[in-house]
C-alpha positions as CSV (number, residue, x, y, z in Angstrom):
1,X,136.1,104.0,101.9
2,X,133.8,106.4,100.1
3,X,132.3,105.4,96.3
4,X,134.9,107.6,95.1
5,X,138.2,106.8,96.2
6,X,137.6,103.1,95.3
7,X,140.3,101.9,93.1
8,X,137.8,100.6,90.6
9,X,134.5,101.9,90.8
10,X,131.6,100.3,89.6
11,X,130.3,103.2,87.1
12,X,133.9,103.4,86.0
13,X,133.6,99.6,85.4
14,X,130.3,100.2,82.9
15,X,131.7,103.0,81.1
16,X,135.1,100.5,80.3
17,X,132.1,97.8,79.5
18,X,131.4,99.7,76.4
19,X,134.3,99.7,75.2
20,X,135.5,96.7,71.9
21,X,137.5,93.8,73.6
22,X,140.7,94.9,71.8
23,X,140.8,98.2,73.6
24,X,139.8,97.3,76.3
25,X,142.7,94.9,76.7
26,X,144.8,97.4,76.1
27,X,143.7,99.4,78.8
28,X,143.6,95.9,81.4
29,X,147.4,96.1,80.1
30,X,147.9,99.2,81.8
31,X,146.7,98.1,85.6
32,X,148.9,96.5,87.8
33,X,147.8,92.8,88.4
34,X,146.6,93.7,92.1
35,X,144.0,95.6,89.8
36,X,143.3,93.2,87.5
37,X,142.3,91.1,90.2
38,X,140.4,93.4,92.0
39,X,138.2,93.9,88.7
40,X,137.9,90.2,88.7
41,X,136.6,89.9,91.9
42,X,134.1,92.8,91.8
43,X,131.6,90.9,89.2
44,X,130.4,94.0,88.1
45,X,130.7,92.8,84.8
46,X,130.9,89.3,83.2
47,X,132.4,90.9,80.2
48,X,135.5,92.7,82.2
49,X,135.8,90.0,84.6
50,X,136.4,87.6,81.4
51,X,139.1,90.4,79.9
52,X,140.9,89.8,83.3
53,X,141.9,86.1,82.1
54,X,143.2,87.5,78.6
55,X,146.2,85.5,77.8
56,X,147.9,89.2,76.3
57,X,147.8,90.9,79.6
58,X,149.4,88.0,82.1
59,X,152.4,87.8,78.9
60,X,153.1,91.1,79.3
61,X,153.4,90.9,83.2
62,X,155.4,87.9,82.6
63,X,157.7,89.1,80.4
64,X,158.2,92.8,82.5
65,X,159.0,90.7,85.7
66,X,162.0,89.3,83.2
67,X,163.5,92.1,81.9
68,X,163.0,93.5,84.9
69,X,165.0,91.3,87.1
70,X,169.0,91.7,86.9
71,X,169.2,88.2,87.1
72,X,165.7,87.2,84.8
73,X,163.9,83.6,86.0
74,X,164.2,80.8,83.2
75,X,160.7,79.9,82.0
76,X,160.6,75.8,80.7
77,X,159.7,76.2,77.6
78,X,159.1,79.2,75.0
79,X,156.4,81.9,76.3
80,X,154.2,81.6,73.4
81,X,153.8,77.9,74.4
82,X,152.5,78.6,78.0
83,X,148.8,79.3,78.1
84,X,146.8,82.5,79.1
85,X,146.4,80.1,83.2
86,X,149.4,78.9,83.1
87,X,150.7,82.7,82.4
88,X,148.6,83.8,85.5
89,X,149.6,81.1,87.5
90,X,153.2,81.9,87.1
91,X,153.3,85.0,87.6
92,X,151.2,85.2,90.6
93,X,153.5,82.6,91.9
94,X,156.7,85.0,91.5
95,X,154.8,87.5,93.0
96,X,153.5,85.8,95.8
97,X,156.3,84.6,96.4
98,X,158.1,87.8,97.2
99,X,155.1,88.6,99.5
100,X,154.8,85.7,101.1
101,X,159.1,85.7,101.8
102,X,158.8,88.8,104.0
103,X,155.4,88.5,105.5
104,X,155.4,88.2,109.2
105,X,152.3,85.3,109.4
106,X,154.1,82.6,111.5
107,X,153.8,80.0,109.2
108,X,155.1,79.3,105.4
109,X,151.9,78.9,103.0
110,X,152.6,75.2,102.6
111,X,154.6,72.1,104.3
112,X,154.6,68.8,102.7
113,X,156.8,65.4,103.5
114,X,157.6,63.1,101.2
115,X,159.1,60.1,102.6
116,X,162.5,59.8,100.4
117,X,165.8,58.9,101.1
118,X,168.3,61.6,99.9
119,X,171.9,61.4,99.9
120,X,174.1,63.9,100.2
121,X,173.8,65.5,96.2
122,X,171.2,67.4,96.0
123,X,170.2,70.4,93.1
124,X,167.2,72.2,92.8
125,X,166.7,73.5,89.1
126,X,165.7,77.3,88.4
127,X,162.1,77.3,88.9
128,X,161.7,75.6,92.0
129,X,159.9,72.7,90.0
130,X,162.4,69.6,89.5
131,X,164.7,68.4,92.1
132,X,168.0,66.3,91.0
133,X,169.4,63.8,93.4
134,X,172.5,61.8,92.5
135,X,173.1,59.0,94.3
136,X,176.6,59.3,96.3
137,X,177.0,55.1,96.2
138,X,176.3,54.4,92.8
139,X,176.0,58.2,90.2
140,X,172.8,57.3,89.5
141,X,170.8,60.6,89.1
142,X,167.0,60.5,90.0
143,X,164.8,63.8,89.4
144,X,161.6,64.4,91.4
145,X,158.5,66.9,90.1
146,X,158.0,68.9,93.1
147,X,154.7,70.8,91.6
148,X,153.1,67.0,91.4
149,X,150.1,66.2,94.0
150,X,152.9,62.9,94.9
151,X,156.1,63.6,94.7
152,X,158.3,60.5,93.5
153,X,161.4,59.4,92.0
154,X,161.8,59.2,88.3
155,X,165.5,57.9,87.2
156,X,167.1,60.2,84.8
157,X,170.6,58.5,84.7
158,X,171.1,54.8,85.8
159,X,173.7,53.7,88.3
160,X,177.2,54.3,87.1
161,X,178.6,51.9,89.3
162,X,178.3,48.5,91.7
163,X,177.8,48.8,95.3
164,X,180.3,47.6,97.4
165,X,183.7,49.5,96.8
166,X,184.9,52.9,97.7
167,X,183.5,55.7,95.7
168,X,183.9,59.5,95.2
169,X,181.5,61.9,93.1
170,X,181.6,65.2,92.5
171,X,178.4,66.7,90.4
172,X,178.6,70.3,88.3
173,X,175.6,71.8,86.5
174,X,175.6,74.5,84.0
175,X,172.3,75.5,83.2
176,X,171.7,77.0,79.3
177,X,170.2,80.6,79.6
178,X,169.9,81.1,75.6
179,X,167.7,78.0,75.0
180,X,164.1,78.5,74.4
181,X,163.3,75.3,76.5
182,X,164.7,74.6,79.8
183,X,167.7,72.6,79.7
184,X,171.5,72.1,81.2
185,X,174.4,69.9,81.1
186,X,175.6,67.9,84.1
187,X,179.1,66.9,84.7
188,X,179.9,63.8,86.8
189,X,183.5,63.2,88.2
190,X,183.0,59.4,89.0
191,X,186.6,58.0,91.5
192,X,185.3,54.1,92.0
193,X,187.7,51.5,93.8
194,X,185.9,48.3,93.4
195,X,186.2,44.4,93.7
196,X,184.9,42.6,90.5
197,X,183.0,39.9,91.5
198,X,183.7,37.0,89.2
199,X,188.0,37.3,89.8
200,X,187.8,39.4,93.5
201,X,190.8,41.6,92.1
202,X,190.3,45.4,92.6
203,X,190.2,47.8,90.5
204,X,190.1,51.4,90.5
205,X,188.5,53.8,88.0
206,X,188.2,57.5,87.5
207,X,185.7,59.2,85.0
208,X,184.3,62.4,84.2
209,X,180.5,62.0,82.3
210,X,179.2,64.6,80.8
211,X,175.2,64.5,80.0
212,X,172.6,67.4,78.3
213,X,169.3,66.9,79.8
214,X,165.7,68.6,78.5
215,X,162.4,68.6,79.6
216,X,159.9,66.4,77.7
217,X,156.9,68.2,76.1
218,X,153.9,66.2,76.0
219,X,150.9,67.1,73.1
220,X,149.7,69.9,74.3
221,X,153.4,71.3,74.6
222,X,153.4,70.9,78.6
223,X,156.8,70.0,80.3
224,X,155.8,66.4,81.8
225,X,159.4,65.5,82.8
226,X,163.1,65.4,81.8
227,X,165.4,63.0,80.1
228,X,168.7,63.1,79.7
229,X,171.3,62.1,77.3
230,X,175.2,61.1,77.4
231,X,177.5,63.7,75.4
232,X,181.2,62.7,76.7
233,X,182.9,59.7,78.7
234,X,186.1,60.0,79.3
235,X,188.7,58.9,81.7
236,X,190.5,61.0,84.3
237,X,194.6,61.4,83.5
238,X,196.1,58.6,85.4
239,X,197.7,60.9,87.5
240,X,194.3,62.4,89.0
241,X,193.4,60.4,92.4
242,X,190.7,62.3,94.1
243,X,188.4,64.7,93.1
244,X,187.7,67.9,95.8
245,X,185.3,70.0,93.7
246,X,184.5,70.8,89.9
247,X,182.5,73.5,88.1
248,X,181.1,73.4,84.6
249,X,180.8,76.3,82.0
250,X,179.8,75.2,78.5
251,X,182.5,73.1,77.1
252,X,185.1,73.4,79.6
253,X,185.0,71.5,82.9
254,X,187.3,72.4,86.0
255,X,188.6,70.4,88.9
256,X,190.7,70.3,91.7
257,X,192.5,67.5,92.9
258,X,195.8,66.2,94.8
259,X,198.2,64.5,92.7
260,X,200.0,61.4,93.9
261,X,202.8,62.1,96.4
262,X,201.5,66.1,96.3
263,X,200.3,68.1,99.5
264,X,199.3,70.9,96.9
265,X,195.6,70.9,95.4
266,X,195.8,71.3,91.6
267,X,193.2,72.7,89.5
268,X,193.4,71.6,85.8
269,X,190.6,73.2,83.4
270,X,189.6,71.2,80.5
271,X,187.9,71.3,77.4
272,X,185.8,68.5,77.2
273,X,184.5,67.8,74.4
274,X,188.1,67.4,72.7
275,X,189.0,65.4,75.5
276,X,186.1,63.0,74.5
277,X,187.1,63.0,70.9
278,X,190.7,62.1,72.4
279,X,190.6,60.1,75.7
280,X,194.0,58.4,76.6
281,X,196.1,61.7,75.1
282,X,193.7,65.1,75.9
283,X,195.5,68.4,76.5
284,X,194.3,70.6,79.6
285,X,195.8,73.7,81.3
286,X,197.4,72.7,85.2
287,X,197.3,75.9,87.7
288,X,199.0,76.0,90.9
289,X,197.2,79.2,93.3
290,X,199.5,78.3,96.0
291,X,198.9,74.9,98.5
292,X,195.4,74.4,100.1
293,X,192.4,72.2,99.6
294,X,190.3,75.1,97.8
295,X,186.4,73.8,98.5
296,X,184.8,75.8,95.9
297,X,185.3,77.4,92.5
298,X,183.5,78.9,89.7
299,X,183.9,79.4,85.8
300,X,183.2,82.5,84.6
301,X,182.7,83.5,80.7
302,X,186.3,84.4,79.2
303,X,188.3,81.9,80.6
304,X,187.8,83.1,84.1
305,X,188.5,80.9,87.0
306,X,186.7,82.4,90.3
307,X,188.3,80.2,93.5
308,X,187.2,80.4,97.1
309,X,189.3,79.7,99.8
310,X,189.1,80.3,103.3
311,X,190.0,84.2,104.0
312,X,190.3,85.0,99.9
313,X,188.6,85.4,96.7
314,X,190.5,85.6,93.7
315,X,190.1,85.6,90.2
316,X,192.6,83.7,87.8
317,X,192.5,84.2,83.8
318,X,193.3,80.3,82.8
319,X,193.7,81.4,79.0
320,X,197.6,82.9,79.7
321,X,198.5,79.0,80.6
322,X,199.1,76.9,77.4
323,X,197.5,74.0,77.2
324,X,199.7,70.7,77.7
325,X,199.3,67.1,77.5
326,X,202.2,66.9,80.3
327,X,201.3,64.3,83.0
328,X,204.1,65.5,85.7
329,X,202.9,68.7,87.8
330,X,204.6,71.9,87.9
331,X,207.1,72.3,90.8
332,X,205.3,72.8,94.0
333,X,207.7,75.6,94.3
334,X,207.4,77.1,90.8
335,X,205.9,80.7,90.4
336,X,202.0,79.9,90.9
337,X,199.4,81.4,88.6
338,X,199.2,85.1,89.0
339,X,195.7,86.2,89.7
340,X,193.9,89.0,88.0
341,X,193.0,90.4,91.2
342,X,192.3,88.7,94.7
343,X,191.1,90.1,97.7
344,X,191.3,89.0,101.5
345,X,188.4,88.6,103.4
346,X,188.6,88.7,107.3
347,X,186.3,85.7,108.4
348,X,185.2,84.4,104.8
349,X,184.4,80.6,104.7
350,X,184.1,79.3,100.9
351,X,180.6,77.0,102.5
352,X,179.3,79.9,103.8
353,X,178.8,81.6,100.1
354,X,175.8,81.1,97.0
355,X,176.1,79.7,93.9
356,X,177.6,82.6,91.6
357,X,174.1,84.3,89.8
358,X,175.5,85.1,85.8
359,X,173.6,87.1,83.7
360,X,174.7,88.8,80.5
361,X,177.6,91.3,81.7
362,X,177.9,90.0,85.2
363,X,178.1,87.5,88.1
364,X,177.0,87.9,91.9
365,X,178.5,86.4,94.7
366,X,176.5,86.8,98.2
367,X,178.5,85.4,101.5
368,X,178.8,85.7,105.1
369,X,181.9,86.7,106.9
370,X,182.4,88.0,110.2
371,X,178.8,87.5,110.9
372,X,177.6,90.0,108.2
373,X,176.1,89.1,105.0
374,X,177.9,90.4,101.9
375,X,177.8,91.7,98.2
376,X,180.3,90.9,95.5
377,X,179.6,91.7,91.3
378,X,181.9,90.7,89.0
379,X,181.8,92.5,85.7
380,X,182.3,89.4,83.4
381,X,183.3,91.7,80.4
382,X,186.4,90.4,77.6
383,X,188.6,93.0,79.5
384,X,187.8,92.5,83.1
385,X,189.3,94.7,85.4
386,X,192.6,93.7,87.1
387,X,190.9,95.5,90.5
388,X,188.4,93.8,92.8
389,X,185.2,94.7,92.6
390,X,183.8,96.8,95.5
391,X,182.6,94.2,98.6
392,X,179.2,95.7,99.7
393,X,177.8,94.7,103.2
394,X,174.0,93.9,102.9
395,X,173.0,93.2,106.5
396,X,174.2,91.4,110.0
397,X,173.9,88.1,109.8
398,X,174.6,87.3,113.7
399,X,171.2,85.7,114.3
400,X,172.4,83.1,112.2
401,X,174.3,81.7,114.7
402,X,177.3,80.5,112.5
403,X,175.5,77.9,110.6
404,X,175.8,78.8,106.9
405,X,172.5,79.2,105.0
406,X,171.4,78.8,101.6
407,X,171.8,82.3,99.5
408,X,170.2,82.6,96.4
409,X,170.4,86.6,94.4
410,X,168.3,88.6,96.9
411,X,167.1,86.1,99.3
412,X,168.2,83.6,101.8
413,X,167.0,81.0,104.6
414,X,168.3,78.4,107.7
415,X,166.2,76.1,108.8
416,X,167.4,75.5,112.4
417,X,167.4,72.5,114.9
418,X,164.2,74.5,116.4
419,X,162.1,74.7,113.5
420,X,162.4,78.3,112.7
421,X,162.8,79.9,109.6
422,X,164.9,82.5,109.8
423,X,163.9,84.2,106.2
424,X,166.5,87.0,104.6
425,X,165.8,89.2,102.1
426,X,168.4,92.0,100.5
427,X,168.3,93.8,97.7
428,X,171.1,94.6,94.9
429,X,173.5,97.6,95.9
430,X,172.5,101.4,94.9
431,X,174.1,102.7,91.9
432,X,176.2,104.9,94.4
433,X,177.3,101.3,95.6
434,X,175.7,102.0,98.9
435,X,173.6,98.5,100.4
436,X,169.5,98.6,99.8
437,X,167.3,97.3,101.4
438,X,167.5,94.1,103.5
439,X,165.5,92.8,106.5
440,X,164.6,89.2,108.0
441,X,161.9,87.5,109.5
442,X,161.2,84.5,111.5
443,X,158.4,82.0,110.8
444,X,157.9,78.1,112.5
445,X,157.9,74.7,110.7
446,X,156.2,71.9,112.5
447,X,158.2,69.9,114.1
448,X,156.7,66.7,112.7
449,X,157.5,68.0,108.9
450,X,161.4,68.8,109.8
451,X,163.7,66.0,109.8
452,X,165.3,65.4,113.5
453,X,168.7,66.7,112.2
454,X,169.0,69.1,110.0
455,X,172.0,69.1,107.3
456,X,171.1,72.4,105.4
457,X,168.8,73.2,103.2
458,X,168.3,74.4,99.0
459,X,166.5,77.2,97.9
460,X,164.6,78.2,94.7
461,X,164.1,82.2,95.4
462,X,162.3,82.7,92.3
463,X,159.2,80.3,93.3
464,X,159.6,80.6,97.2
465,X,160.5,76.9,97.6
466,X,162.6,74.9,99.8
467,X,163.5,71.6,100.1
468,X,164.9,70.1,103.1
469,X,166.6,66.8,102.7
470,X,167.2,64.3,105.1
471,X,168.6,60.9,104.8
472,X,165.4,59.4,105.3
473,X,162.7,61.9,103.8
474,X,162.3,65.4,102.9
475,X,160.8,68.4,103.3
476,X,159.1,70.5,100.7
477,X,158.1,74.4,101.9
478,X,156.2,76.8,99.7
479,X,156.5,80.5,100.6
480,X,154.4,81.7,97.5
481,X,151.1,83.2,98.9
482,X,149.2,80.8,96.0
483,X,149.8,77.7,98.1
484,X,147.7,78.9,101.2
């Protein structure tokens, strides 16, 4: 490459040298960080290669890469608290990340085992930093700080009950975009049958908990861990038996359940903080969507009730059924809710579909049916539309062999029984509603940093990081480019 076409020349570099600091950070924040780092590396001038590590130009590529984003990362804590490395750090991370997702260079930048036994509840918080693992024989939640040089168990809510009986847990999260510092709720639907060990007489119990949890802020303002703390306790209705899947939205809690004597899966929505204030007598709001075992669901802002069943998506505005403190269920053949819209999908699985991705005006849905991996944006307005939205396809999905794989906003793995990565990556639709971009690549895992078998896997997109749990250890892989 001749003097001249170099990005950065070196007498360009001696004329910016002249230049006071203040303007000449100004100009750094014009360059795209490849730049920035190029000037850095150069060492054509102490005094440019120190403006490179200004804390003013990383914030502003921080902060672009979040208004940017249609569905913005969550940063811990407030950005004026993060220093200018810790800036850097984090943004080169989100950028590698993205680089290092659709590389084709065999291998993931790092692979580490950590020698854990994980049962079956397992959530990886937005950032790709702590992992939440609730124990499915006791409640107990235990988090784990997966950017530590050992990655161990710290306990974050103690057992909730004794070993020994039958037990049932189902575990929400809401996460709280509007606070400065990272934090979220947790909702734990606790079903215990259990033998007391003084009298032998069983007993059953079912609870729903609800706990806040925060990160802790050491001196220096750094996030050092997470504790939690109880906001609600409050029995289920005594009709409620067991518990098939809940969802979580600020103060309202949803679940679906079989009453006694019923072959038809209720859903009842709740709010539950007056049900705390009024345990043995809280009102909620009972719907019906027709029989079936619905697997998941999803609150939406305005008392919108998204429900997944196999072959249909539908949408359901809770707010037109009045609240009641009745304990009987509505005749299994009474008109069921109607829907604001639903929609059939040929070959749609509810396990085979992301978390939904909110942001201010909308929430995504990405799935897999009929071997093709689709689109779906919900505009989450006051006055939704009574029409479904458009279903965009985004790319075959064949190679996947049927096995479903974790689906995050834009990017998506499996892990499978060979040790390949099969690595997706799809962008949001055109504005003509058309699919962009998507592609995939295969990289390898060592076999001896896989578990044997494989039960799925969770994925942070934002960071590049994926856990693999197994029920004796798990596996911790790092896409990001600034783990190599």
């Amino acid at each position: 490459m001749k003097m001249t076409d170099a990005p950065l020349q070196i007498q360009t570099a001696s004329k910016l040298a002249v230049l006071p600091p203040e303007l000449l950070t100004e100009v750094l924040t014009l360059l795209t960080w490849k730049d920035i780092l190029q000037m850095r590396c150069a060492q054509t001038c102490r005094l440019l290669a120190g403006i490179t590590r200004t804390r003013a130009i990383w914030a502003r590529l921080v902060m672009e890469c979040i208004s940017s984003a249609a569905y913005p990362p969550r940063l811990e804590r407030p950005i004026d608290m993060y220093t200018s490395d810790e800036l850097e750090h984090l943004f080169l991370l989100w950028s590698s990340a993205d680089v290092g997702w659709r590389r084709s260079d065999a291998r993931p930048a790092r692979a580490r085992v950590s020698a854990t036994r994980l049962p079956e509840k397992v959530h990886l918080v937005p950032g790709g930093r702590w992992l939440l693992v609730t124990s499915v024989q006791t409640g107990a939640v235990t988090y784990y700080d997966l950017d530590a040089e050992t990655i161990s168990g710290v306990l974050l809510i103690p057992d909730q009950i004794v070993r020994g009986g039958w037990f049932n847990l189902q575990v929400a999260i809401d996460f709280h975009d509007e606070s400065p510092v990272l934090s979220f709720t947790i909702a734990l639907s606790l079903s215990d049958r259990s033998q007391d060990p003084n009298t032998f007489e069983w007993y059953d119990r079912e609870i729903i908990q609800i706990w806040t949890v925060g990160v802790l802020l050491n001196e220096s303002q750094k996030a050092v861990g997470l504790e939690a703390r109880q906001l609600a306790y409050f029995p289920h209705r005594p009709m409620i038996t067991t518990v098939l899947a809940i969802s979580l939205l600020g103060s309202t809690i949803a679940f679906r359940a079989f009453p006694p004597g019923s072959s038809t899966a209720y859903t009842y929505v709740v709010d539950w903080v007056h049900a705390n204030q009024n345990p043995t007598m809280y009102a909620w709001r009972m719907l019906n969507p027709r029989r079936g075992s619905d697997s998941r669901m999803h609150l939406l802002p305005n008392s919108r009730l998204l429900i997944l069943r196999d072959r249909n998506i539908s949408l359901f505005d809770y707010s037109t059924i009045p609240e009641t403190t009745d304990m009987a269920p509505q005749d299994e053949d009474s008109p069921w809710l109607d829907y604001t819209w639903t929609v059939k999908v040929s070959g749609f699985e509810p396990q085979a579909s992301s978390i939904h991705f909110l942001n201010s005006n909308s929430a995504r849905l990405v799935f897999i049916a009929d071997d093709i991996l689709h689109s779906m944006i919900i505009d989450t307005d006051p006055h939704f539309p009574t029409t479904p939205p458009p279903i965009v396809a985004l790319m075959d999905a064949s190679f996947l062999d049927c096995r479903p794989p974790a689906l995050g906003c834009n990017r998506g793995i499996l892990v499978d029984h060979e040790h390949r990565a099969w690595l997706m990556h799809y962008a949001l639709p055109n504005a003509d509603g058309t699919p962009g971009q998507a592609s995939y690549i295969q990289k390898h895992i060592s076999a001896e940093l896989t578990p044997s078998v494989i039960k799925g896997q969770i994925l942070d997109e934002q960071s590049g990081r994926v856990v693999i749990p197994d029920n004796f250890q798990m596996t911790v892989v790092d896409f990001a480019l600034v783990f190599s």
